[in-house]
C-alpha positions as CSV (number, residue, x, y, z in Angstrom):
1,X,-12.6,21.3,-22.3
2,X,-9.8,20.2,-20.0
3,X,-9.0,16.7,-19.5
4,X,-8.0,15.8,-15.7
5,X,-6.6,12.9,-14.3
6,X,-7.6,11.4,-11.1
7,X,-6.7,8.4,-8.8
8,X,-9.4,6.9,-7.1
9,X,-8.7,5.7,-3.1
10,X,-11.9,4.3,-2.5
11,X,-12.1,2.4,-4.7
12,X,-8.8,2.1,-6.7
13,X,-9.3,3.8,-10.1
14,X,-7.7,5.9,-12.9
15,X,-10.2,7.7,-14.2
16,X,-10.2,10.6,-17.2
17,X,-12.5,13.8,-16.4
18,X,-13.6,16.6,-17.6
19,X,-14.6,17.8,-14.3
20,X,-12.7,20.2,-12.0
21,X,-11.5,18.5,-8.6
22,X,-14.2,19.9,-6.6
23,X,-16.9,19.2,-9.5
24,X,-15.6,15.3,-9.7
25,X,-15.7,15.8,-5.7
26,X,-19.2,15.6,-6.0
27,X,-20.1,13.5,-8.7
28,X,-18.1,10.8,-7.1
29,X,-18.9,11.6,-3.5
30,X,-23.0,12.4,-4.1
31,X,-23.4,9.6,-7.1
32,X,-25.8,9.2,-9.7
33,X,-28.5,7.1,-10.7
34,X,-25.4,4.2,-11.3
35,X,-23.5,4.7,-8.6
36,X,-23.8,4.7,-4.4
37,X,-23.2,7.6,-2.8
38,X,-20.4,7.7,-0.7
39,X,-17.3,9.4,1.3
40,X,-14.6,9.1,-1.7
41,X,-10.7,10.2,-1.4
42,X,-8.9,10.6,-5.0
43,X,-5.3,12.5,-6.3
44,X,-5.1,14.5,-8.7
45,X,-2.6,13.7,-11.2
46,X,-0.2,16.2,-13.9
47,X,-2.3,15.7,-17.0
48,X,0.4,15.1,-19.1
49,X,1.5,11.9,-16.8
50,X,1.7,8.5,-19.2
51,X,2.9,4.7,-18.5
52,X,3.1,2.2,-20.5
53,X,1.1,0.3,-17.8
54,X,-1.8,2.0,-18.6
55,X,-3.6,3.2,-22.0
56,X,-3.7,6.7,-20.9
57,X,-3.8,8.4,-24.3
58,X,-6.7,6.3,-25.4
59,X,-8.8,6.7,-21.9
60,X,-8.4,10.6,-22.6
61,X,-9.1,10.9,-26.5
62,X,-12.7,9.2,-25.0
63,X,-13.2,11.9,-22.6
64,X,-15.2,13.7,-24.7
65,X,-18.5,16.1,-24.5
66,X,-21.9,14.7,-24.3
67,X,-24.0,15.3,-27.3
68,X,-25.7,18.5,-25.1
69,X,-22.1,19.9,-24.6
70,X,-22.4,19.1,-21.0
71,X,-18.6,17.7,-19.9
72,X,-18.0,14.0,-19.5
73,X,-17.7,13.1,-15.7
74,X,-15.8,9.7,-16.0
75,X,-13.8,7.6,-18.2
76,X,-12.2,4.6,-16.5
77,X,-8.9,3.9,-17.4
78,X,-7.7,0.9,-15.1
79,X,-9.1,-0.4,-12.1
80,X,-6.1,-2.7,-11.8
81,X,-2.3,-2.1,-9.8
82,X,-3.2,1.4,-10.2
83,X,-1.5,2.9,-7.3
84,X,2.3,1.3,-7.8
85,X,2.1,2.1,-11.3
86,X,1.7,5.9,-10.5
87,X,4.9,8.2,-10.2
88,X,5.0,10.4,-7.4
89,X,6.5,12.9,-9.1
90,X,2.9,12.8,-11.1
91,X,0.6,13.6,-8.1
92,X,-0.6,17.4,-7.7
93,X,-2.9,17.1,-4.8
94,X,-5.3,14.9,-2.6
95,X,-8.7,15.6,-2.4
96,X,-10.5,14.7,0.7
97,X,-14.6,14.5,0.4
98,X,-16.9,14.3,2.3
99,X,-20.4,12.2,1.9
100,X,-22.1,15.1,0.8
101,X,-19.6,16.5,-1.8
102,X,-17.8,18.9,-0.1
103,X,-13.7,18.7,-1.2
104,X,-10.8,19.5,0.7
105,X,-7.5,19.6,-1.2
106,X,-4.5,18.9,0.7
107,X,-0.7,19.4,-0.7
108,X,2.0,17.1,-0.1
109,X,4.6,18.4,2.6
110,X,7.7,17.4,4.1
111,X,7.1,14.2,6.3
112,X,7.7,14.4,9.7
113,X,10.6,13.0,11.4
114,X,9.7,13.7,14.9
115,X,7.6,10.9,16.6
116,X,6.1,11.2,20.5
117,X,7.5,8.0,21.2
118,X,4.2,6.4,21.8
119,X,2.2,3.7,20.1
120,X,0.6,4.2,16.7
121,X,-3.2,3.6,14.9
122,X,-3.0,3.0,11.0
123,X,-5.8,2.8,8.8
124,X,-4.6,1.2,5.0
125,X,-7.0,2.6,2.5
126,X,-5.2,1.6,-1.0
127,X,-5.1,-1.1,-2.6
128,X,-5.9,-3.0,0.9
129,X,-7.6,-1.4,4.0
130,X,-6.9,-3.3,7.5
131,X,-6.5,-1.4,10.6
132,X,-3.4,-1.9,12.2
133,X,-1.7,-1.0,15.4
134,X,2.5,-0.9,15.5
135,X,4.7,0.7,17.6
136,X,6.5,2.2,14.4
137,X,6.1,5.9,13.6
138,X,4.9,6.7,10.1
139,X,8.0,6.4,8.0
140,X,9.2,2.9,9.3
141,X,5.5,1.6,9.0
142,X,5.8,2.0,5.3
143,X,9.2,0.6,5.2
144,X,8.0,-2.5,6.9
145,X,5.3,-2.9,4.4
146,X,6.8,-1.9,1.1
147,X,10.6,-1.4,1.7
148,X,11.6,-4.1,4.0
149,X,8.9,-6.2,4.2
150,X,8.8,-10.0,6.8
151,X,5.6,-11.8,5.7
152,X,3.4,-9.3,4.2
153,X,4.4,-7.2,1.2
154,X,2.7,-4.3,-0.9
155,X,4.1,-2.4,-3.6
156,X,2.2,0.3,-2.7
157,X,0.4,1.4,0.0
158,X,-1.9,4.8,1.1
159,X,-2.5,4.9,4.7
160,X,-3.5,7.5,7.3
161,X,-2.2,7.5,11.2
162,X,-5.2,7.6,13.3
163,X,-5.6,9.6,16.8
164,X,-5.0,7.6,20.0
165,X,-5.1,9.9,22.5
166,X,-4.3,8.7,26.0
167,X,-4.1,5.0,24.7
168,X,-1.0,6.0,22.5
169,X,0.8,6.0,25.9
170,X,-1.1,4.0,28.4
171,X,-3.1,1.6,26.5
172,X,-4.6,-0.1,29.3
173,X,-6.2,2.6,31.4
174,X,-5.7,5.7,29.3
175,X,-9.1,8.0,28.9
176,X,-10.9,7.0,25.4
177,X,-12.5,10.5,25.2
178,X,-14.2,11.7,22.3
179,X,-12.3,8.6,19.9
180,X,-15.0,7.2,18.2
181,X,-13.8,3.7,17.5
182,X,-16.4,0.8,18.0
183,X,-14.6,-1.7,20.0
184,X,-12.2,-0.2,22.1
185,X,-12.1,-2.8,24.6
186,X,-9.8,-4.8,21.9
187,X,-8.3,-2.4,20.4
188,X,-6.9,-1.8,24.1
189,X,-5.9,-5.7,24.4
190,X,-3.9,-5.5,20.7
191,X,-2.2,-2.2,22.0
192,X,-1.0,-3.6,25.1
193,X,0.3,-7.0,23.2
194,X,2.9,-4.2,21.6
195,X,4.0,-3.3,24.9
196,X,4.1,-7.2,26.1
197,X,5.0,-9.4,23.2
198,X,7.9,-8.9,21.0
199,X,6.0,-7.5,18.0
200,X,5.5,-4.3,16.8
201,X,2.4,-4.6,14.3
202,X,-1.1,-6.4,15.5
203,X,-4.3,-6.2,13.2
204,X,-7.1,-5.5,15.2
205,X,-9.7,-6.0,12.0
206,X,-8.3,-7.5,8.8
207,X,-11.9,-6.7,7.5
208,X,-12.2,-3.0,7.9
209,X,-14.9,-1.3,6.0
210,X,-13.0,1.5,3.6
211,X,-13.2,4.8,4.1
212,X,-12.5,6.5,7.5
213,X,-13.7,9.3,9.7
214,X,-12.4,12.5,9.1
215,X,-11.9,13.9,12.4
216,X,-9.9,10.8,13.4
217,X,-7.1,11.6,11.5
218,X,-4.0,12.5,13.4
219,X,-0.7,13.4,11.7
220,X,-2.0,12.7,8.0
221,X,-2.0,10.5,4.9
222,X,1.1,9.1,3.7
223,X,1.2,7.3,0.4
224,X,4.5,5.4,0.1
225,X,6.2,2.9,-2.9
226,X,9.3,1.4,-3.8
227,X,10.6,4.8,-4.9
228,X,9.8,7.3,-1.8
229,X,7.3,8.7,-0.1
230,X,4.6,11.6,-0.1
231,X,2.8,12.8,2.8
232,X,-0.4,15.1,2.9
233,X,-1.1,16.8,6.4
234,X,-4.5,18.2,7.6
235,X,-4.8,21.8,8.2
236,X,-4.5,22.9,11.6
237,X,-7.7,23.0,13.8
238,X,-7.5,26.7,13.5
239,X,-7.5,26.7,9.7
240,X,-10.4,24.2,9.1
241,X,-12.6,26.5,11.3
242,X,-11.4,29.7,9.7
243,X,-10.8,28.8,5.5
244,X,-12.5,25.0,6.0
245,X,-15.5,25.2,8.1
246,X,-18.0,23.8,5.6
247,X,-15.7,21.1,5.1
248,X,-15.0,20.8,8.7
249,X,-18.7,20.7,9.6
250,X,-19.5,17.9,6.9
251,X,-16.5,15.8,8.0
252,X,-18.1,16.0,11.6
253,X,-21.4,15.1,10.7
């Protein structure tokens, strides 16, 4: 049987399987007897990817059949500085599922260059998970944190850009709409401190459960190190209705 590799987001994990990505999709997502079910968010890596950081050889020569031939769903490699010990160069694809096990791959794409202008809404998922406002688009965010970094430095980070609708450009009396965030009344208050205080970052909760919803995502999920940067869009509304709907559905839910 083939032996995959897979980065966990949530939390951060190398892990050896002998499950395809939508079969460890569920495993990880659904559970088992040992383990809470969950939302979970993991790359797939080039199977033949090795670094002397980590004792990948041995993790796979482990990843062996049960005794009833049924596949082995998880060896655990590291659980340690996984993330800026992984070459981007290694990662294939990141899987997005949802709570009940249903997988959506996504494929890394050119990143975006093109900004609105407007204020931004991070959410950090790997190796820390804060949610941020700035006033930098995408790209300088991660060179702030990683690249060129003031007070608080990562060597790695994995962050999406959340939707702000009308707040992205008038934070004070903008429309909240449909965004489902809980306290939007200081989420307002840390957006308008970007347009009157000379900062352009401001946590609004240091504490932020992991994970994040789905349908809040706006331009996508950027994982950026010391070497570059990779950056994994959605599909467009039209394709998760027409190719994605179950995944869709579930990620609404």
């Amino acid at each position: 049987m083939t032996v995959h590799l897979y980065v966990s987001l949530l939390p951060e994990a190398l892990i050896a399987s002998m499950l395809s990505p939508e079969e460890f999709g569920v495993y990880y997502a659904v559970g088992s007897k040992k383990k809470a079910r969950g939302q979970a968010m993991f790359f797939e890596l080039d199977p033949n990817f090795r670094d002397d950081f980590f004792r990948v050889q041995e993790g796979i020569d482990r990843c062996v059949p049960h005794e009833d031939g049924k596949p082995k769903s998880s060896i655990y490699i590291s659980v340690y500085r996984v993330l800026e010990n992984i070459s981007l160069e290694a990662i294939k694809k990141l899987y997005l599922v949802t709570r009940d096990g249903i997988t959506l791959g996504l494929e890394p794409n050119a990143i975006p260059t093109e900004t609105n202008g407007g204020l931004h809404l991070y959410q950090e998922i790997a190796p820390v998970h804060p949610l941020i406002v700035s006033s930098m688009p995408p790209v300088d965010f991660y060179e702030y944190i990683v690249k060129n970094p003031t007070l608080v430095t990562l060597p790695a980070i994995v962050f999406a850009e959340l939707k702000l609708g009308e707040l992205a450009s008038d934070p004070e009396f903008g429309a909240v709409g449909a965004l489902p965030y809980s306290n939007i009344d200081h989420l307002r208050e840390c957006l308008m401190d970007l347009k009157t205080k000379y900062i352009n970052v401001k946590m609004v909760d240091r504490v932020h459960a992991p994970g994040l919803a789905y349908r809040t995502i706006a331009s996508g999920i950027y994982f950026g190190k010391e070497e570059g940067m990779l950056y994994f869009p959605l599909p467009s509304n039209e394709d998760l209705r027409e190719k994605y709907n179950n995944w869709r559905r579930s990620a609404n839910m």
